[in-house]
C-alpha positions in Angstrom: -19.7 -1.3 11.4 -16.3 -1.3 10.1 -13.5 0.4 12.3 -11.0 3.0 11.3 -8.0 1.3 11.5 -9.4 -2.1 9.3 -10.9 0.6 6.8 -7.5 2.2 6.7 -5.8 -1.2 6.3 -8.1 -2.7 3.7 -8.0 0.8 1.7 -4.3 1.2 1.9 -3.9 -2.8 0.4 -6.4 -1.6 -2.2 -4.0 1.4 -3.0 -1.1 -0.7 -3.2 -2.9 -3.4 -5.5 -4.2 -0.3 -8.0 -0.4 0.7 -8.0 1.3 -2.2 -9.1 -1.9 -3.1 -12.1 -1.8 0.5 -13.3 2.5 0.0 -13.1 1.7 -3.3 -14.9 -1.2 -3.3 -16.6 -1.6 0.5 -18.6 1.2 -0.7 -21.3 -1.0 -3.5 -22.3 -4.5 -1.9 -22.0 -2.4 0.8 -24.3 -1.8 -1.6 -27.0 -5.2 -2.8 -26.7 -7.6 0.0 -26.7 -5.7 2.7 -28.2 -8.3 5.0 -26.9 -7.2 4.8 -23.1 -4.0 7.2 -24.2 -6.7 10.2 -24.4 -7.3 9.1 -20.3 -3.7 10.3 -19.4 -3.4 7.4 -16.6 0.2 7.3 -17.7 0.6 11.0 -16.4 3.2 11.5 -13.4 0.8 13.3 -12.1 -1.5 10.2 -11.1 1.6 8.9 -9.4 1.7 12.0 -7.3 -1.7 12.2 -6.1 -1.4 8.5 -5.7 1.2 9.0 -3.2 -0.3 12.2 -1.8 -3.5 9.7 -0.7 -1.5 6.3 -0.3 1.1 7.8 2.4 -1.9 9.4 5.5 -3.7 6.4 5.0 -1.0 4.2 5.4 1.1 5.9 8.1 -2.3 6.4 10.3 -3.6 2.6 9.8 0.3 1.3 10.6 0.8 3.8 13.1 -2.7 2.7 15.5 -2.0 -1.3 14.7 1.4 -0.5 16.0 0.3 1.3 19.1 -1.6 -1.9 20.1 0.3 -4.9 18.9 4.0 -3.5 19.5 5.1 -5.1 16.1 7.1 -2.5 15.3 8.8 -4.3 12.2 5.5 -3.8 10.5 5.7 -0.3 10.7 9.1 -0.8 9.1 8.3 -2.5 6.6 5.4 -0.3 5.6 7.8 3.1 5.4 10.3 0.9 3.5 7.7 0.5 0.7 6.3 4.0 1.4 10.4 5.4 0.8 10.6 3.0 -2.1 7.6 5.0 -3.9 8.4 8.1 -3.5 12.1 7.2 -5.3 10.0 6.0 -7.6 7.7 9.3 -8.2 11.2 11.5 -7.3 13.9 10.2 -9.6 13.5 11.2 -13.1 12.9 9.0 -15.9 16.4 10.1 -17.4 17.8 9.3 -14.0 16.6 5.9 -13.4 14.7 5.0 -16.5 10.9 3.8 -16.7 12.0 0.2 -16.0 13.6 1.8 -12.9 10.5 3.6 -12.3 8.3 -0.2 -12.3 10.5 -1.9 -10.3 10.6 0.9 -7.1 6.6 1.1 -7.6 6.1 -2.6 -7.3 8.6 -3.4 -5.2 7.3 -0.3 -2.6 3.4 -1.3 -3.8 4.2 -4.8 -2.6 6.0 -3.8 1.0 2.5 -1.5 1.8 0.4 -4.2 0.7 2.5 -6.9 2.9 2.9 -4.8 6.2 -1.1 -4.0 5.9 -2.0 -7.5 6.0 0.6 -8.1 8.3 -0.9 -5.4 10.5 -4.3 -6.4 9.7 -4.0 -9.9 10.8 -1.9 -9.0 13.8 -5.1 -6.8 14.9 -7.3 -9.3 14.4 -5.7 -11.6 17.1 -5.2 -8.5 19.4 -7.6 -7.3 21.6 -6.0 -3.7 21.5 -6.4 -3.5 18.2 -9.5 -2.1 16.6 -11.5 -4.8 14.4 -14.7 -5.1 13.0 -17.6 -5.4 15.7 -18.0 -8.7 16.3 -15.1 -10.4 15.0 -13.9 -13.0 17.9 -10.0 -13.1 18.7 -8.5 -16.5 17.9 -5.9 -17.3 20.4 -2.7 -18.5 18.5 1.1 -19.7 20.2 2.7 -18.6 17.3 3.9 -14.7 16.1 2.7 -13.6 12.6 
């Protein structure tokens, strides 16, 4: 059985990676099949009820990894990249242009994405930390 936190972790870089494809991706798929436009993935509205999910999920998983590993940075990192989206979804097109818009998504898409697996590995060598059952803790010198 799969614990909360790893779910949350796993789920919130899966967020982060649908983010930056859709940010990337959509233009090209677009130009390609024509018929995707009827979709409306290009809406602002998907951004906000990406954000509405992507921010409990992420906040919660950081919040228990952090509890147990004290690696607070990683919170940090993860509400840099949580503030960097919603500039993104906040600021108008007219205020920081589309090509504004893509660059706060992926940059904040990539600092979620980064502090999750930061968060997830640091769990996985904590015995604090809630992990899969039966995952053993390898004992490392070093800090992630």
């Amino acid at each position: 059985m799969i614990k909360v936190q790893t779910l949350s972790d796993t789920t919130a870089i899966s967020l982060s990676l649908m983010c930056a494809l859709h940010c990337l991706a959509l233009p090209l798929a677009l130009i390609v099949f024509p018929s995707i436009a009827t979709l409306q993935l290009d809406n602002e509205y998907f951004h906000f009820w990406m954000i509405i999910i992507v921010i409990p999920i992420s906040l919660y998983a950081l919040t228990l990894g952090c509890k147990a590993h004290k690696r607070f940075y990683t919170l940090s990192i993860g509400v840099l990249g949580l503030a960097l989206l919603l500039l993104a979804v906040s600021l108008t097109e007219t205020v920081i242009k589309e090509i504004g818009e893509k660059i706060l998504t992926l940059m904040g898409a990539t600092f979620i994405a980064f502090s999750h697996y930061r968060n997830y590995k640091l769990c996985l060598n904590n015995t604090d930390c809630a992990r899969p059952e039966g995952t053993k803790v390898k004992q490392t010198e070093g800090h992630l």
